[in-house]
C-alpha positions in Angstrom: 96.8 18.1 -44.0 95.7 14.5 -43.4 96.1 13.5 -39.6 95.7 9.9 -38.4 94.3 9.1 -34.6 94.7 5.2 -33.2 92.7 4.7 -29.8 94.0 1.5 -27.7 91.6 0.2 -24.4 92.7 -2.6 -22.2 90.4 -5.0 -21.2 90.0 -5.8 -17.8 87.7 -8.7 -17.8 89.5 -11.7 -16.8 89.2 -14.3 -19.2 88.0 -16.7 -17.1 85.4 -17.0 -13.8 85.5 -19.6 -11.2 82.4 -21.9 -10.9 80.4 -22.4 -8.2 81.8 -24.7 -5.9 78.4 -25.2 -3.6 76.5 -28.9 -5.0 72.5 -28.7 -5.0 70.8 -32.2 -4.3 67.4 -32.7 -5.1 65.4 -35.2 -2.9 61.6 -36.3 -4.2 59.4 -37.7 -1.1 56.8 -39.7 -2.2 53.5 -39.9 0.4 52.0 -43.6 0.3 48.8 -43.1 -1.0 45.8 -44.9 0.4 42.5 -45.7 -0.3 39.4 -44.1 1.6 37.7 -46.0 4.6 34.3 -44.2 4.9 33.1 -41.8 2.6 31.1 -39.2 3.2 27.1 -39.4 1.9 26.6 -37.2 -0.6 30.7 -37.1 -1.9 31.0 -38.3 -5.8 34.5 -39.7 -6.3 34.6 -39.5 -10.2 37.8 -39.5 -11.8 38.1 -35.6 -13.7 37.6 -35.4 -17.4 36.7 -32.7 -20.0 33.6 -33.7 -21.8 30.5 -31.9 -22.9 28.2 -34.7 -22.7 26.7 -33.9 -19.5 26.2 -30.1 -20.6 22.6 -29.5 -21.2 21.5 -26.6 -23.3 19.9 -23.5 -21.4 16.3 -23.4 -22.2 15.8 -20.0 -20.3 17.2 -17.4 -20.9 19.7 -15.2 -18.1 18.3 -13.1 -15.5 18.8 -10.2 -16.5 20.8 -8.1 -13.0 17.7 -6.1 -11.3 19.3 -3.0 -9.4 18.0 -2.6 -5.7 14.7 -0.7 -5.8 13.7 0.8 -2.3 10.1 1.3 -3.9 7.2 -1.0 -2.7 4.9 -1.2 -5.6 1.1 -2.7 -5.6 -1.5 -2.4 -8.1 -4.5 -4.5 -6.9 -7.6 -4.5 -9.4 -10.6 -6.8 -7.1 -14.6 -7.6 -8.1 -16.9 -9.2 -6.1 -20.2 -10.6 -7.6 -23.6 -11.6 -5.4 -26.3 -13.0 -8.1 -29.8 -15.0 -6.5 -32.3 -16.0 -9.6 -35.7 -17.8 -9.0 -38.1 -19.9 -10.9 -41.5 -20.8 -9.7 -40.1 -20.4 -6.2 -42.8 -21.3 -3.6 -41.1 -18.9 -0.8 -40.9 -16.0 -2.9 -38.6 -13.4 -3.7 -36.7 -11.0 -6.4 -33.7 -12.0 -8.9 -31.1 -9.7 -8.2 -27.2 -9.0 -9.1 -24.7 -6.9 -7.1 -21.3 -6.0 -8.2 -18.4 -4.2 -6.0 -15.3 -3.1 -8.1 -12.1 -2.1 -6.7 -8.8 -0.4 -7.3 -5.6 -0.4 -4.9 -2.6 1.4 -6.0 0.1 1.5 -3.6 3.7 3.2 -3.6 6.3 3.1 -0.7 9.5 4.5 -0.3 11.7 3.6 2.3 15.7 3.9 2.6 17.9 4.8 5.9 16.1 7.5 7.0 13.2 8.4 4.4 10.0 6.8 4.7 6.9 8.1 2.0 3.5 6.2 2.1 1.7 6.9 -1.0 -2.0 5.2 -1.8 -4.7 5.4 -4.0 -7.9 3.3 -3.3 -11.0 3.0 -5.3 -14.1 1.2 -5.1 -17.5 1.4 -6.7 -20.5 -1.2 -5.8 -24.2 -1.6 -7.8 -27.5 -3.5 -7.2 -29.8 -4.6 -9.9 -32.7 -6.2 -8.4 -36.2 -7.2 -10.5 -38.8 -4.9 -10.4 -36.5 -1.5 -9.4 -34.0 0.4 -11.4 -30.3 0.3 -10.4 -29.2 1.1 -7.2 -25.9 2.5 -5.9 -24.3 0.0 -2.8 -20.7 1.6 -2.4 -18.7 4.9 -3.5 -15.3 5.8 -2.2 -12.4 8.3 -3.7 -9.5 8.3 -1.0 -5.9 9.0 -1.5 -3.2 9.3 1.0 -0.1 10.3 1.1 2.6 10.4 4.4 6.5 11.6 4.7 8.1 10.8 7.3 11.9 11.8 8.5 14.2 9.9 11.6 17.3 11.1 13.2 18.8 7.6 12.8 18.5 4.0 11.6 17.3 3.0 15.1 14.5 5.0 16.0 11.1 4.1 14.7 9.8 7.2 15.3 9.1 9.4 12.4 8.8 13.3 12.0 5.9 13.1 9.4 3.7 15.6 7.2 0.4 13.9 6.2 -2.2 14.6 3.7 -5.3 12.7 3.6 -8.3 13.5 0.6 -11.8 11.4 0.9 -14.8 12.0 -1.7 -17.0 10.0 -4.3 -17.5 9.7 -7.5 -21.1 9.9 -8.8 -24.7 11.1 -7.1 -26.2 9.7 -3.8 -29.8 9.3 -3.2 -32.4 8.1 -0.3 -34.1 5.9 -2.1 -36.4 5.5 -3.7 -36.0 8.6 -4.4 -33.7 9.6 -7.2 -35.0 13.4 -8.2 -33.2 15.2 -4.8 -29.2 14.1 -4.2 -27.9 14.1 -0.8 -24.4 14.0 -1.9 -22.5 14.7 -4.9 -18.4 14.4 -6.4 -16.9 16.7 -3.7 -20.4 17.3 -1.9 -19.0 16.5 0.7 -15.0 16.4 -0.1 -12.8 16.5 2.7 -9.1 17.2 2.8 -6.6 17.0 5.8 -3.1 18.3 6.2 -1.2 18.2 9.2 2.3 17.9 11.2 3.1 15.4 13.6 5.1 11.9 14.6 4.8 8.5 12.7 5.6 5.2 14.7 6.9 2.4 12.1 8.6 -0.4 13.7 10.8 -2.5 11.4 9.5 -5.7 9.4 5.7 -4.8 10.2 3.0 -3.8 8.5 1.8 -1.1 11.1 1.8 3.0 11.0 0.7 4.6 14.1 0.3 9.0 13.2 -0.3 11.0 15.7 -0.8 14.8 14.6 -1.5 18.4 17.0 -2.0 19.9 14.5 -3.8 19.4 11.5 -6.4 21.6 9.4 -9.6 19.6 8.0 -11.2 21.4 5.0 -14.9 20.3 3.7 -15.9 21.3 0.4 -19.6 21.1 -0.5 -19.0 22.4 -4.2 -23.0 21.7 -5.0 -25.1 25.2 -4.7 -28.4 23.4 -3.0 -26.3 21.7 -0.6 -24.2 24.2 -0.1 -27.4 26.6 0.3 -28.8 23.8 2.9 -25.4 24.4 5.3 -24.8 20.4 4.4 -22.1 18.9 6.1 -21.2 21.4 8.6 -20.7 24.6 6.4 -22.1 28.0 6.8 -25.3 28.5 4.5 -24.1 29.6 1.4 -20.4 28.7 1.6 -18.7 25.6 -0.2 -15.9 25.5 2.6 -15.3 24.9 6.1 -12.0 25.0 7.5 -11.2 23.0 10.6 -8.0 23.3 12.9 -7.3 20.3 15.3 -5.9 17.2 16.7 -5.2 13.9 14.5 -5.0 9.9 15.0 -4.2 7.5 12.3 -3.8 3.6 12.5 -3.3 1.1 9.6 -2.4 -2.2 10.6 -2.3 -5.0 8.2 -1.5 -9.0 10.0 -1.7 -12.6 8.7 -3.8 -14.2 12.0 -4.3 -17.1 10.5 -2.9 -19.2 7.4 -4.4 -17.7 4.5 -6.9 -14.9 6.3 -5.4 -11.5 7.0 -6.8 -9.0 8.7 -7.0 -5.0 7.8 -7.2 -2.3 10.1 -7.8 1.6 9.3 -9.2 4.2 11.5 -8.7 7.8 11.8 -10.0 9.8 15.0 -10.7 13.7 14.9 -11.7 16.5 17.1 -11.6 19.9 16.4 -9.6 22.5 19.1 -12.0 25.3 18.3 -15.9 24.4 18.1 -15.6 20.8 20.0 -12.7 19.7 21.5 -13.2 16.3 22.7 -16.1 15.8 20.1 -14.3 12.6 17.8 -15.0 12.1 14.6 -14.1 8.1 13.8 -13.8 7.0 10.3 -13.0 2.8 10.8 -12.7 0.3 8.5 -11.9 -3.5 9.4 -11.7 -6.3 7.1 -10.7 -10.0 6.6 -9.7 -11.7 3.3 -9.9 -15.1 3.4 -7.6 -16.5 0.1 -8.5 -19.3 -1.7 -6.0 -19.3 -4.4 -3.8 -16.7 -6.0 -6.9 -15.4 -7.6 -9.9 -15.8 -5.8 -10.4 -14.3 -2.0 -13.5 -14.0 -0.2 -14.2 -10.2 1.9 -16.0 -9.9 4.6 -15.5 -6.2 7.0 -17.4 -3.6 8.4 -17.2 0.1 8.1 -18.0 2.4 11.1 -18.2 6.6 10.6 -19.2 9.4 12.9 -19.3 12.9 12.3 -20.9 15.3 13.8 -21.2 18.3 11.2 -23.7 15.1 8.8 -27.4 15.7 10.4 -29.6 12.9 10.2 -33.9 13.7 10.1 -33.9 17.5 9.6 -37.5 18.8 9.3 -38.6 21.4 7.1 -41.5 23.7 7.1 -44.1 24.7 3.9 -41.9 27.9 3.6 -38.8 26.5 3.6 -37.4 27.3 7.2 -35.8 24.4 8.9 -37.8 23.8 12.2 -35.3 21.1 13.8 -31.8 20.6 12.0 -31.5 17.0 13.2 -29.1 14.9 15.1 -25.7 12.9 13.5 -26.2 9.5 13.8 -23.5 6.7 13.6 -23.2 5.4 10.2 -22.5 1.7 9.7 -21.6 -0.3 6.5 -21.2 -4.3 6.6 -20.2 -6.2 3.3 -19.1 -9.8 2.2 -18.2 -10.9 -1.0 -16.4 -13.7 -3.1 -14.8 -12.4 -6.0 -11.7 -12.4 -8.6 -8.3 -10.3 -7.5 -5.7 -9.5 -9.2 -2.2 -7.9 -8.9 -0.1 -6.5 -11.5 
């Protein structure tokens, strides 16, 4: 059975809708344009264009972007050389050369509240003179290393851990003598680690470490000096161990244009055999720049210690009839030589 379904729907949309009756007028005001009285020095009027004819190629190439680094980095490699020659000189005297090399290798942290001192100096000085063999002048080994921690971004007062290690690298002699050695690679060697407080102001080259308590360590690892109680250790022994009371200073300034001035000294007395007995290790030098390369040196290096005897005597049988006296120790050096950084 076939059914059929029709569907009607009545439109309700009127055929028709009413405009809007509301008329929008358009008025254009025109500003009277007029020419500039006094312009500006250093204001171009040029009328805008696009051309490329003032475009220049680019010779070098980008920067490439360099993320903040809160390392300070130095590597400082330095020689100084000293050379007199005669010929048929009425006054006298002996050619000679003298050469003084040295390595600085610095690395500093510092960010908010971290600050780490790291550094590395070496230095190694000769003499050749006419008529004797070579000669040694200079010998250091020293490495440093501070950490310091502050409450805040304020203070510049540090809670700091310190180590400090001081030796040389090849044999020293009293000449002319060259058979017996006085002092060897870690004959003496001395190490210091200690706790304390680290003064840094902000923007200045100064570090101010004041340590209670801080353990010195002398190693004499040579069996005749050791065997000779050199340097302040018990016949026979190759260490001395050391508990007391710490100063550091390094200080580095500009005082004048082009000459800056370098200050290091460390101050030492020990709680248990000789309080108030200082040891002073100081060092204080000038450079004196001539150009990015070339700077003249001239410092002076001051050390005391009481446990380094000076004129021990003796006897045929090998007994030591006076153990001597420490004497102040006193270095003085100028130089012009070639310096550079990388």
């Amino acid at each position: 059975m076939l059914g059929v379904f029709s569907v009607e729907a009545q439109n309700t949309v009127q055929d028709t809708i009413p405009s809007d009756t509301t008329e929008i007028e358009t008025h254009v005001i025109r500003w009277e344009q007029k020419k500039i009285k006094n312009i500006l020095r250093g204001v171009k009027l040029r009328s805008p264009k696009y051309s490329f004819n003032a475009t220049k190629p680019l010779l070098k190439k980008p920067k490439k972007f360099v993320p903040t680094s809160f390392w300070d980095i130095k590597n400082d490699f330095g020689i100084n050389l000293n050379e007199v020659a005669f010929v048929n000189w009425n006054a006298g005297g002996d050619n000679s050369i003298s050469a003084l090399g040295n390595l600085n290798f610095v690395r500093n942290y510092k960010f908010r509240y971290i600050n780490w001192d790291n550094e590395l100096r070496l230095r190694y000085g000769i003499n050749a003179q006419e008529g004797r063999k070579l000669r040694k002048t200079d010998d250091l080994v020293k490495l440093s290393s501070t950490f310091g921690f502050r409450r805040d971004t304020l203070s510049s007062w540090y809670y700091s851990v310190k180590m400090n290690f001081n030796t040389q690298f090849s044999n020293g002699f009293k000449y002319p003598d060259r058979t017996t050695p006085i002092s060897r690679f870690m004959a003496p060697g001395y190490l210091f680690l200690g706790a304390g407080t680290s003064y840094i102001p902000e923007g200045k080259k100064f570090n101010l470490y004041i340590s209670p308590f801080t353990q010195k360590a002398t190693f004499v690892l040579d069996e005749r000096l050791s065997q000779q109680g050199a340097f302040g250790v018990d016949k026979g022994d190759s260490v001395f161990m050391e508990v007391g009371f710490l100063i550091t200073n390094t200080w580095e300034k500009e005082i004048f244009k082009n000459v800056s001035l370098n200050h290091r000294v460390n101050l030492y007395t020990d709680y248990l055999r000789s309080f108030g007995n200082v040891d002073v290790d100081w060092e204080m030098a000038f450079t004196l720049t001539v150009n990015e390369n070339v700077k003249a040196n001239i410092g002076t290096h001051l050390i005391y210690d009481d446990d380094i005897k000076f004129d021990e005597v003796v006897a045929d049988d090998g007994t030591v009839t006076d153990p001597g006296e420490p004497r102040i120790q006193f270095r003085q050096f100028l130089g012009v030589g070639f310096n550079y950084s990388f």
